[in-house]
C-alpha positions in Angstrom: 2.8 21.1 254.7 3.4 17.7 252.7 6.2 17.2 254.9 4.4 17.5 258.0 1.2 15.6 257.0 3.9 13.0 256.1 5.8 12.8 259.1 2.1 12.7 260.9 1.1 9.7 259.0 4.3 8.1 259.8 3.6 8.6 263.7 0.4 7.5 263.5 1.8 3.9 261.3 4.5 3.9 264.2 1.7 3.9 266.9 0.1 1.4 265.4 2.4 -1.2 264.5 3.9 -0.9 268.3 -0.1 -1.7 268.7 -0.3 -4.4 266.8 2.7 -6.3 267.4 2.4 -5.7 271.2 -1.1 -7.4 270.5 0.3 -10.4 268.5 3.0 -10.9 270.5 1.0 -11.1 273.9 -1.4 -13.6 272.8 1.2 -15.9 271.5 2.7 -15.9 274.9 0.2 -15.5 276.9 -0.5 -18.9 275.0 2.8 -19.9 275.5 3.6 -19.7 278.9 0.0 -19.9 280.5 -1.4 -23.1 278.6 2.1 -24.4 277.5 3.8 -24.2 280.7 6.7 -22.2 279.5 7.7 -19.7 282.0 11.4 -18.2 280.8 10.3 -15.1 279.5 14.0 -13.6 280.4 15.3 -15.8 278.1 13.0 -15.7 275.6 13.8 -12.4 275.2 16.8 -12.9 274.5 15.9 -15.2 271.6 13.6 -12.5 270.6 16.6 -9.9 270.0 19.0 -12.5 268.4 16.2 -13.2 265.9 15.7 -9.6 265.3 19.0 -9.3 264.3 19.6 -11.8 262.7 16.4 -10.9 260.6 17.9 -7.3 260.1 21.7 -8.4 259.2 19.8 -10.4 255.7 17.5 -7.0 255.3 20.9 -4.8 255.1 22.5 -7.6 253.3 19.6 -7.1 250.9 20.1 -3.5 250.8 17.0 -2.5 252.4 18.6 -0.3 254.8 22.0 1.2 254.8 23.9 0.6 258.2 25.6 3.7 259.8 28.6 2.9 262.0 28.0 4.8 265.6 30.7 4.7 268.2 31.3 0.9 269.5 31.5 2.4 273.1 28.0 4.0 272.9 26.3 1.1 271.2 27.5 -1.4 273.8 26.6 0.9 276.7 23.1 1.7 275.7 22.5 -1.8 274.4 23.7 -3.8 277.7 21.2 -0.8 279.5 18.5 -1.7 277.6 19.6 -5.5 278.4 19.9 -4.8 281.8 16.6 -2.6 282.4 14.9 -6.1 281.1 16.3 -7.9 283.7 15.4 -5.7 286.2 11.6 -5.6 285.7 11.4 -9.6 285.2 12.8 -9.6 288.4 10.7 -6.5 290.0 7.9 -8.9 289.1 9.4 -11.4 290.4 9.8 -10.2 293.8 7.2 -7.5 294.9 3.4 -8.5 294.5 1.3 -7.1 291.1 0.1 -4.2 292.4 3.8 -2.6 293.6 4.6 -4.0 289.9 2.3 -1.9 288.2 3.5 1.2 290.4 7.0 0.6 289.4 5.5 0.6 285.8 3.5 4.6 286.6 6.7 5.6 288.2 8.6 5.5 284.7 6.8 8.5 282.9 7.2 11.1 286.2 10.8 10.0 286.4 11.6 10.1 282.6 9.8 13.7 282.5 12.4 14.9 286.0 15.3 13.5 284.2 14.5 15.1 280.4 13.8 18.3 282.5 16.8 18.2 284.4 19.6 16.6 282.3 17.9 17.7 278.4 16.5 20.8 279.4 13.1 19.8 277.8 10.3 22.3 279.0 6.6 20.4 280.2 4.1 22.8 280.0 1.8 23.2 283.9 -1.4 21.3 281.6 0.9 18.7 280.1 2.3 17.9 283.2 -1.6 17.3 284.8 -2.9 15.7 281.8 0.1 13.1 282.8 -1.2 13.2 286.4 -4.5 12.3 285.2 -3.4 9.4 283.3 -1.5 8.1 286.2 -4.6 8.6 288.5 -6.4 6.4 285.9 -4.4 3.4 285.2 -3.9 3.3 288.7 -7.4 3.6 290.2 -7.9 0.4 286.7 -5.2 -1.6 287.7 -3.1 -1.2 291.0 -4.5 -3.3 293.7 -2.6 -4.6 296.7 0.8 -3.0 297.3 2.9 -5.4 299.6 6.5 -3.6 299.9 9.9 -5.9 300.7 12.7 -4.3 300.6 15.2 -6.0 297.6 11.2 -5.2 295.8 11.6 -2.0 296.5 15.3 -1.3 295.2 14.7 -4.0 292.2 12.1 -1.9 291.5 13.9 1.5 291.4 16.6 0.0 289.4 14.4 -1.0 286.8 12.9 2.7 286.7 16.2 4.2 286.5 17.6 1.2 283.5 14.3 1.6 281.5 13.8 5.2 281.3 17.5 6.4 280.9 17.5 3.8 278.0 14.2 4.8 276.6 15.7 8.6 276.7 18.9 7.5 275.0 16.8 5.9 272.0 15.1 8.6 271.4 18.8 11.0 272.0 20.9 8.9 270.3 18.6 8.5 267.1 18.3 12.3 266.9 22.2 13.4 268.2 23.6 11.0 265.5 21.0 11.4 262.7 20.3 7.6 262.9 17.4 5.5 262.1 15.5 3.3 264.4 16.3 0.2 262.0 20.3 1.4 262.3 20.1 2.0 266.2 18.4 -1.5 266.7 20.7 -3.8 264.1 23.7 -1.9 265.9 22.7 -2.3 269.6 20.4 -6.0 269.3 23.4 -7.8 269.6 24.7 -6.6 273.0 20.8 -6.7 274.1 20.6 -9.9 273.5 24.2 -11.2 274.7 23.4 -9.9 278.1 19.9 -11.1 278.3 21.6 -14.6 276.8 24.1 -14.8 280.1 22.1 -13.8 283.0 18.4 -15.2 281.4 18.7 -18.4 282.6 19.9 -17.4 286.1 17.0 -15.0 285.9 14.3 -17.5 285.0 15.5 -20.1 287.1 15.5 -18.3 290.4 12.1 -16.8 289.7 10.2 -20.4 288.0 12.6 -22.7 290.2 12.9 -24.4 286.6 15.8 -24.7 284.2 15.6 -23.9 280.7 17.9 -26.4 279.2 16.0 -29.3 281.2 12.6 -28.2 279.6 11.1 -30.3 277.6 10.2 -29.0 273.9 7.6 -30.2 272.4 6.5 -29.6 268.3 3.7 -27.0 269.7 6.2 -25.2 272.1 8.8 -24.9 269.9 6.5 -23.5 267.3 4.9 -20.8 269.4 8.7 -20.1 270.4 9.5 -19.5 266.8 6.2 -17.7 266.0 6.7 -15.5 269.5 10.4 -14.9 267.8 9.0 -13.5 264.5 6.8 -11.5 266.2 9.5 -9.9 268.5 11.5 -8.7 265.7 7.9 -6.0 265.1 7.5 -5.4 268.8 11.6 -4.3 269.3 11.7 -2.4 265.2 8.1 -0.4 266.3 9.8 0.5 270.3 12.7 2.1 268.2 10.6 3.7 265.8 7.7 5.3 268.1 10.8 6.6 270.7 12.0 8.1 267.4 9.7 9.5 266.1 7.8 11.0 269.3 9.3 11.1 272.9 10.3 8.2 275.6 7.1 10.0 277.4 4.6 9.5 274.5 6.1 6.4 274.7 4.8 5.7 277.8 1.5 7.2 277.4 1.3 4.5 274.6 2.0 2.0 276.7 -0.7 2.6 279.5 -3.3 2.8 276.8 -2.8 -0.6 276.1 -3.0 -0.9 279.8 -6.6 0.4 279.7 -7.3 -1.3 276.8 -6.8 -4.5 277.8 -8.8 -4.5 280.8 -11.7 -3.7 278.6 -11.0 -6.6 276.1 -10.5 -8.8 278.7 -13.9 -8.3 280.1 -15.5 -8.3 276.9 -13.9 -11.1 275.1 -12.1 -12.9 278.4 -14.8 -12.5 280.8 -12.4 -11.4 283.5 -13.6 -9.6 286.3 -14.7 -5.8 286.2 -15.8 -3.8 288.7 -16.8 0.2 288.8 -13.4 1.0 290.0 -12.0 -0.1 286.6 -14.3 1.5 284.8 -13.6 4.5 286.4 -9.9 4.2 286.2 -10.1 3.6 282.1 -12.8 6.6 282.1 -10.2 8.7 283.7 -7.2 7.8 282.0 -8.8 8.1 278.9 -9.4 11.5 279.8 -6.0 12.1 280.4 -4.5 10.3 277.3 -6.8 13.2 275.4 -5.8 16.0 277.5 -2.2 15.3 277.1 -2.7 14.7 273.3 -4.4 18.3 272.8 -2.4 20.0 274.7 0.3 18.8 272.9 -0.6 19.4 269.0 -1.6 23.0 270.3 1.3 24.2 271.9 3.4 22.3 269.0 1.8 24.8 267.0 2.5 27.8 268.9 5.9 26.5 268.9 5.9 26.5 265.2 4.3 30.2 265.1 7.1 31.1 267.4 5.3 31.8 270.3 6.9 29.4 272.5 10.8 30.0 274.0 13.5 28.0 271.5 14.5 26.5 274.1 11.2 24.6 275.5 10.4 21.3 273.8 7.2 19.3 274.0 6.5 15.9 273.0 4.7 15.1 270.2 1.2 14.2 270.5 -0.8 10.9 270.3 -3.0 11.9 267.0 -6.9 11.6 267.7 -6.4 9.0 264.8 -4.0 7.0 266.4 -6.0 7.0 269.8 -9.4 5.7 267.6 -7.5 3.2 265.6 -5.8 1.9 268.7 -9.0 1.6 270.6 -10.3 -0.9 268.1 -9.4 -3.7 270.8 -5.7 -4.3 271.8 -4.9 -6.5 274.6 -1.7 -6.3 277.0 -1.4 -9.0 279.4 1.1 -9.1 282.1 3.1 -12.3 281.6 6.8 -11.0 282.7 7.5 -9.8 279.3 9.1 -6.6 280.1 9.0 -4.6 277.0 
């Protein structure tokens, strides 16, 4: 029982951190690219992962965590995906209107659960799979509006479904196959992350601002929020690792559209943006089926541990009732191109 009420309190610090840096990270570049005029967020993502590693090379230098060598071939693959599934939803946003943007963004959680079923032989229970449905019906009805399709949209859009949740499904396989920690999979893997994302950012960001990012001019207050966004990054990419981990790639997801919701209520509140009865609908409904999919979840993890489930089905672990109240406490998520 100590074990388990342990490895609960770390899901529920792992929820939140993702929270909280997602929250920090957002306003600073929300600040940084809306009132700043600093559009490159492909390449500032790169920054972001060479300052994450750099930040975890001193913490193993300093013996805070042991590194764990894991095949070269596997860590360049998954880290080039992950580099690559970045690209591919800066540049979904880039080319297909908000609306088909957010549907590329739904689309990730009913593919990742087809290709867990199909490939991992993970089981989804007929009430986990509709609490799912009911989420999607949610954030959709809250924040999908006008769906213009073009077709190099379309397959951008596919591609980055197909990058982001096989790589979200790796962390989370790799971490458990290999007895790894998040902190080992993400000093290992940052560098090829951010080496891809270092070559084809600029191309990226210049094609979609028309602006190049050696020809900007940095002032004192950009390059601080540059630095400060860095910092920041090096939470956001340690607490992604370590909620895949500990959880599932779809709890994962189910995290991340609660931040969806959430942030169309703090912006209303606190940003004045517009609201209408269709998002409060939407945010009533998803929030529905955020604590659907969390109760079903804790209970048939328990008849799992009773034995009364297969061996062979699997269920993802739940979002604790604490971590949805301590995450409702006022996040914000605002869609800047930042893909992750």
């Amino acid at each position: 029982m100590g074990e388990m009420s342990g490895f609960q309190l770390g899901v529920i610090g792992a929820l939140f951190l993702s929270v909280a840096s997602s929250v920090s990270i957002v306003i600073c570049n929300k600040a940084l690219m809306s009132h700043l005029g600093f559009p490159f967020a492909t390449t500032l993502t790169s920054w972001h992962l060479m300052v994450t590693y750099c930040t975890l090379h001193v913490a193993q230098r300093f013996n805070f965590f042991e590194n764990k060598a894991i095949d070269m071939q596997t860590v360049m693959l998954f880290g080039m995906l992950n580099g690559v599934s970045i690209g591919f939803l800066n540049l979904s946003l880039g080319f297909n209107s908000i609306g088909f943007y957010q549907m590329t963004k739904l689309a990730i959680i009913p593919f990742t659960v087809l290709l867990e079923t199909l490939f991992l032989k993970k089981q989804f229970s007929q009430k986990i799979k509709f609490s799912l449905f009911l989420l999607l019906v949610g954030v959709g009805i809250a924040s999908v509006t006008d769906l213009q399709l073009n077709l190099v949209g379309t397959i951008l859009s596919l591609l980055a479904i197909v990058t982001t949740c096989v790589g979200q499904i790796l962390t989370n396989t790799i971490q458990k196959r290999l007895n790894v920690s998040s902190t080992q999979l993400l000093y290992q893997s940052a560098p090829f992350q951010a080496a891809i994302l270092f070559v084809s950012g600029p191309l990226v960001d210049q094609y979609l601002t028309r602006q190049n990012v050696f020809a900007y001019k940095y002032s004192p207050l950009v390059l601080g929020f540059i630095i400060l966004s860095c910092l920041i990054a090096v939470s956001v990419n340690f607490s992604t690792f370590l909620v895949i981990g500990k959880t599932s790639p779809v709890t994962y997801q189910v995290l991340g559209h609660l931040k969806t919701c959430l942030v169309l209520g703090f912006g209303y509140t606190l940003l004045h943006d517009p609201f209408t009865e269709r998002n409060i609908i939407g945010i009533l409904v998803a929030i529905i089926g955020m604590g659907l999919y969390s109760y079903f979840c804790t209970h048939e993890n328990k008849k799992k541990q009773l034995g009364d489930l297969s061996p062979g089905s699997q269920v993802p672990l739940p979002l604790s009732s604490l971590a949805i109240e301590t995450l409702c406490t006022g996040a914000v998520h605002l869609d800047i191109g930042m893909a992750k």
